[in-house]
C-alpha positions as CSV (number, residue, x, y, z in Angstrom):
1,X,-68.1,36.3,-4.8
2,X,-64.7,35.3,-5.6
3,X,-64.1,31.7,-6.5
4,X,-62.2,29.5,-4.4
5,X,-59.1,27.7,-6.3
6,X,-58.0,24.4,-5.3
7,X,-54.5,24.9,-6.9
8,X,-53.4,28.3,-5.7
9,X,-51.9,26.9,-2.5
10,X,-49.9,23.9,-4.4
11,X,-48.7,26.9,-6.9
12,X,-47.6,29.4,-3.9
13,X,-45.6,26.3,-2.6
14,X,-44.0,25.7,-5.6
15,X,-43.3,29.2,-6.6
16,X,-42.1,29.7,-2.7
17,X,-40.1,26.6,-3.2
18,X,-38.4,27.6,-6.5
19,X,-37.7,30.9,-5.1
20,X,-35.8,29.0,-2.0
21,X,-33.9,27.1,-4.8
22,X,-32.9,30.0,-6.7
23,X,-31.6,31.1,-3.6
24,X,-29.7,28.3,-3.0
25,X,-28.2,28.1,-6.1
26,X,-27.3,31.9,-5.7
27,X,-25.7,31.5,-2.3
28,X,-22.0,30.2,-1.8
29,X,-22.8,29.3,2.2
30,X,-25.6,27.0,0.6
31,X,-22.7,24.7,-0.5
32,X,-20.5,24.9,2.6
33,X,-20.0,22.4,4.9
34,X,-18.4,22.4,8.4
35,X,-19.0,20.1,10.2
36,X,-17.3,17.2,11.1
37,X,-13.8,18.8,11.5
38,X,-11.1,16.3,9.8
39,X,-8.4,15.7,12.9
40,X,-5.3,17.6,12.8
41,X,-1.9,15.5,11.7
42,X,1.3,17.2,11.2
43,X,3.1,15.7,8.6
44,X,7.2,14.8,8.9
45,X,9.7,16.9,8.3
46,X,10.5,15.5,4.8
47,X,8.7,13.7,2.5
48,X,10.0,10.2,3.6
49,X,9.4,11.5,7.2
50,X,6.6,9.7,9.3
51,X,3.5,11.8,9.9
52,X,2.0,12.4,13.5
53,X,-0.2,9.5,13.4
54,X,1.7,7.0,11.7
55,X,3.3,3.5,13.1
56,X,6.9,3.6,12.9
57,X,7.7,0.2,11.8
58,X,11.5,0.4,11.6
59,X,13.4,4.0,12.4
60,X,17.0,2.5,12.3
61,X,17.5,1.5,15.8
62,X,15.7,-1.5,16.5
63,X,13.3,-4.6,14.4
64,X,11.5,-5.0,18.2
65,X,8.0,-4.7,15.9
66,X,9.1,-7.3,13.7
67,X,8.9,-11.2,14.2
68,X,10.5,-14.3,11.9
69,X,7.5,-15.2,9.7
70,X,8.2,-18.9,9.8
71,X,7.9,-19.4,13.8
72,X,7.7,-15.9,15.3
73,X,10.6,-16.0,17.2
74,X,12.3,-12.2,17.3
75,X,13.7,-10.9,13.9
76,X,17.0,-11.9,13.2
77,X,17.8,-9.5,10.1
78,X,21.2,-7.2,10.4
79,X,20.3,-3.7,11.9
80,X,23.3,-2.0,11.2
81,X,24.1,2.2,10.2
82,X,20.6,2.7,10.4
83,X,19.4,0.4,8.1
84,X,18.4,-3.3,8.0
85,X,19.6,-5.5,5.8
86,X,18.1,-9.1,4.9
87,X,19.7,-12.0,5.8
88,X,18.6,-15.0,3.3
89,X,19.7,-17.7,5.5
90,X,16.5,-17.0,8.3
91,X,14.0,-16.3,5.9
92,X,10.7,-14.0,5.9
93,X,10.0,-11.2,8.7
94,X,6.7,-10.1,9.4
95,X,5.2,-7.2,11.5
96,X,3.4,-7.9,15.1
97,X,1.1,-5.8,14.6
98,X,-1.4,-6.5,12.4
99,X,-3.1,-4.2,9.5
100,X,-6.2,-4.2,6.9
101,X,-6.3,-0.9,4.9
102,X,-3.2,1.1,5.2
103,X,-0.8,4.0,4.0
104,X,2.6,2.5,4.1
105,X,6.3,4.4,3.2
106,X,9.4,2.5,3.1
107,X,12.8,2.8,1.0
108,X,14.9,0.1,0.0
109,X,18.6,-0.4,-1.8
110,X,20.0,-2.9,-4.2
111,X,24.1,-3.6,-3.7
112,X,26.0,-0.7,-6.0
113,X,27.6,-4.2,-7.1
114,X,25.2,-6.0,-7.3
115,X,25.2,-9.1,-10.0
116,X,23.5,-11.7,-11.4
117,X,20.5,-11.1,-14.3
118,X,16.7,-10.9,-14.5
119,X,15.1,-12.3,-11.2
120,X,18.1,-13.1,-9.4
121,X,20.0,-9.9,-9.7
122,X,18.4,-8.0,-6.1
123,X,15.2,-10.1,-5.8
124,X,13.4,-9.2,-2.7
125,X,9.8,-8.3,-2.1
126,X,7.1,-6.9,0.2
127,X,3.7,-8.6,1.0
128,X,1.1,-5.9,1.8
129,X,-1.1,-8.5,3.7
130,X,0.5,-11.8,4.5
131,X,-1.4,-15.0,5.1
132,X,1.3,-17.4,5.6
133,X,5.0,-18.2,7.5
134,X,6.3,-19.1,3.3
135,X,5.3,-16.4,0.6
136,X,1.9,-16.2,0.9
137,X,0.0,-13.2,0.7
138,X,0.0,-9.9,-1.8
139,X,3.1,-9.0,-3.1
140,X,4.8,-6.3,-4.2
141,X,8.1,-7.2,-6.2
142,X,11.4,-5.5,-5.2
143,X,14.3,-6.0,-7.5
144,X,17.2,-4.2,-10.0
145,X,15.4,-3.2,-12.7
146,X,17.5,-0.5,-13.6
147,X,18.6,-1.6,-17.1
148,X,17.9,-5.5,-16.2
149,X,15.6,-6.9,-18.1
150,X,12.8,-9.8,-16.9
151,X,9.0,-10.0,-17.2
152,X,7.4,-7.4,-17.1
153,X,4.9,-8.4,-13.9
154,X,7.6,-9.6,-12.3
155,X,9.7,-6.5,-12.3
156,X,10.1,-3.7,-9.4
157,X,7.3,-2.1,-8.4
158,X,4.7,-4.9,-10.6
159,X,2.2,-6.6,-8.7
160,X,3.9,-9.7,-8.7
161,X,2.7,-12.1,-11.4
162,X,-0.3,-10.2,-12.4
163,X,0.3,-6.4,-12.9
164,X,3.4,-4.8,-14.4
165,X,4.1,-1.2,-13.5
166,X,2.7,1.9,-15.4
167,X,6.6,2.9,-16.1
168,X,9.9,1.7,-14.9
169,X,10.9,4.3,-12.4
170,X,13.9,2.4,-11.2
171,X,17.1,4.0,-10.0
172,X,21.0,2.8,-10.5
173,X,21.4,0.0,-7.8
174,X,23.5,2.1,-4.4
175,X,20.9,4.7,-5.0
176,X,18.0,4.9,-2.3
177,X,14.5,4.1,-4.0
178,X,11.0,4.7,-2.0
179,X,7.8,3.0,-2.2
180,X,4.5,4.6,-1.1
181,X,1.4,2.4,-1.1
182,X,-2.1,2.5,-0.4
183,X,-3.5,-0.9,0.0
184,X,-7.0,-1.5,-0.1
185,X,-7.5,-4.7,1.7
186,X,-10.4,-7.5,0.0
187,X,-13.5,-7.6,1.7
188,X,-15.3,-11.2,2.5
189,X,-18.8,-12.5,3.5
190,X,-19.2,-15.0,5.4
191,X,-19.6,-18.0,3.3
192,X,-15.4,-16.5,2.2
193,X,-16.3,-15.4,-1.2
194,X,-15.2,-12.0,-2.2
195,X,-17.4,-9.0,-1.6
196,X,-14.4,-6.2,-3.2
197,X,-11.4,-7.2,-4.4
198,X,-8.2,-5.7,-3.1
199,X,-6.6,-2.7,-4.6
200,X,-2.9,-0.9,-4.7
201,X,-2.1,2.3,-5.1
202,X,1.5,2.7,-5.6
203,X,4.3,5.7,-6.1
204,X,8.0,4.6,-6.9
205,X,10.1,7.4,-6.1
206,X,7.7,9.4,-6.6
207,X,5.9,8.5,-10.0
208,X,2.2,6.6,-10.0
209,X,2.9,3.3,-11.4
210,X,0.0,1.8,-10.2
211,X,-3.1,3.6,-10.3
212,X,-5.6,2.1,-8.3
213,X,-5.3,-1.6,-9.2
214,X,-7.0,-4.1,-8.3
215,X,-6.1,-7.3,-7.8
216,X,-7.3,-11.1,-8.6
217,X,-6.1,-12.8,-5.7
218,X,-3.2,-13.4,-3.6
219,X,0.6,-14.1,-5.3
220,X,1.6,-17.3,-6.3
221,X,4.6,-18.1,-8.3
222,X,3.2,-21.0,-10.2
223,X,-0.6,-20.8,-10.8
224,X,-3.0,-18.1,-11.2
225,X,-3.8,-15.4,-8.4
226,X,-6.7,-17.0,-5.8
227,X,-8.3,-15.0,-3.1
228,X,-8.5,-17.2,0.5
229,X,-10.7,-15.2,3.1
230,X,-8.5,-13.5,6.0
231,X,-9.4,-10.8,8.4
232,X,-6.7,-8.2,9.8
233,X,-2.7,-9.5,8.7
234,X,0.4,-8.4,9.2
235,X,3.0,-7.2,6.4
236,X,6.1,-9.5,5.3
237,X,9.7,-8.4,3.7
238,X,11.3,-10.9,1.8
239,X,14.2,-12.9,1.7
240,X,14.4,-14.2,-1.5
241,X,16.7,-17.0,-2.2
242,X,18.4,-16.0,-5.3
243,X,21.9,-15.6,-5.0
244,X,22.9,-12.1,-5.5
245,X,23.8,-9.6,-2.4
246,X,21.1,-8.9,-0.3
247,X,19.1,-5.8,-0.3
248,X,18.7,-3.2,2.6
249,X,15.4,-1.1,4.0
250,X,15.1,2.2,5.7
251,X,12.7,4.4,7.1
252,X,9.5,1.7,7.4
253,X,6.1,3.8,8.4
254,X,2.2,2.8,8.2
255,X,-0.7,4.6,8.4
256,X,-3.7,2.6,9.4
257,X,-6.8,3.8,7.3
258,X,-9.7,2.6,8.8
C-alpha cells in the first residue's frame, strides 16, 4: 500500500504557485494596467497657452476674477494692450476664487528702464496662498535680477526669505519672463499644527529653479517663516511700495489639482 504524505498537497501548491509566478514574470500583460482611464485635456496652443481644464485668471480683457486684497472691492489695477499693470497707490489684488493645490502659469515684465538697485529696482511678488488683506501668505518674489544684485532669498524666483533659486534665470528687464508653479498646499489637523508642510515646484522661463521645496511657514519680512492653519485661499499679486516703475502681467492660468 502506498503511504499517504501529508506534504504533497502543500508542495503541489507551491510548485503550482511558482509556476503561476514564473508566468507572471514572463508575461508583459501581467504588468499592464487599464483601468481607470486618465481624462482627456487638450493642452493650448503654445506653451504659455491655457490647457482645456484650466481657470483663466486674467486673458487680457478684463480683472472681473480679481478683487482688492485690502476690502474686496473690484480690482482697480490698469488693463491696458492686453496686459495689466500694477498700480502701487491701491495696493494688493487677490483672486475670488479660491485654491489649495494648484498648477499655475503667468508671465510678468520689469520696465526696459527700469531704475533703482537691489529690492527696489522692479519689486513685485506673487503669493501662492494668501491669508491676509497686507502681505501675508507664501510668496514668491518677482523682481530685476538681471545683473542686480541683492540677497540671494530675496531675488526673483526665491521663495521669499527662506529659499533662493537653483540658478538665476532672469532676462533683460522689457523682455517677457514666465513662471510655472506647482504649489503643494500645507496640510493641518485639527488642533492647527502641521500634518505636511507646503511645497513649490517652480520653472522660470523654462529652467527648474526650485525642485520641490518645501517650505517652513508663511513669508514674513522680519522674523522667521511660521505656519498659521488655513483651509482653501486665494492667490495675491503684489504691489510693492518701492519706488521704481511698476511691473506688468500677462496670460494668468491655474489648474486646480485636487
Amino acid at each position: 500500500m502506498k503511504q499517504f504524505n501529508p506534504t504533497a498537497p502543500a508542495l503541489a501548491a507551491i510548485a503550482t504557485l511558482g509556476a503561476t509566478s514564473a508566468l507572471a514574470q514572463d508575461d508583459p500583460k501581467a504588468t499592464e494596467q487599464w483601468e481607470p482611464v486618465p481624462k482627456v485635456v487638450t493642452p493650448g496652443a503654445t506653451d504659455s497657452a491655457p490647457p482645456s481644464d484650466a481657470v483663466v485668471l486674467f486673458d487680457g480683457r478684463s480683472l472681473a476674477g480679481w478683487e482688492m486684497s485690502k476690502d474686496k472691492s473690484p480690482a482697480a489695477w490698469k488693463v491696458h494692450d492686453g496686459i495689466v499693470t500694477v498700480d502701487k497707490t491701491t495696493g494688493n489684488i487677490q483672486t475670488k476664487q479660491r485654491f489649495r493645490d494648484y498648477q499655475l502659469h503667468l508671465e510678468w515684465q520689469i520696465p526696459k528702464d527700469i531704475t533703482g538697485e537691489g529690492q527696489g529696482r522692479g519689486n513685485s511678488g506673487i503669493f501662492l496662498a494668501s491669508t491676509g488683506p497686507g502681505d501675508e501668505g507664501y510668496e514668491v518674489q518677482i523682481m530685476d535680477s538681471y545683473q542686480n544684485k541683492t540677497y540671494v532669498n530675496g531675488q526673483a524666483a526665491s521663495i521669499y526669505k527662506q529659499t533662493a533659486p537653483l540658478v538665476n534665470a532672469a532676462r533683460r528687464p522689457g523682455e517677457w519672463q514666465s513662471y510655472d508653479i506647482v504649489w503643494t498646499a500645507p496640510v493641518f489637523a485639527a488642533d492647527g499644527s502641521v500634518k505636511s508642510p507646503a511645497y513649490v515646484t517652480l520653472f522660470h522661463n523654462g529652467v527648474l529653479v526650485q525642485n520641490h521645496t518645501e517650505l517652513t511657514g508663511e513669508t514674513f519680512y522680519i522674523g522667521k517663516p511660521k505656519y498659521k492653519a488655513y483651509t482653501d485661499a486665494p492667490i495675491k499679486l503684489q504691489a510693492h511700495g518701492d519706488h521704481s516703475q511698476p511691473i506688468s502681467f500677462r496670460n494668468i492660468w491655474v489648474r486646480p489639482l485636487n
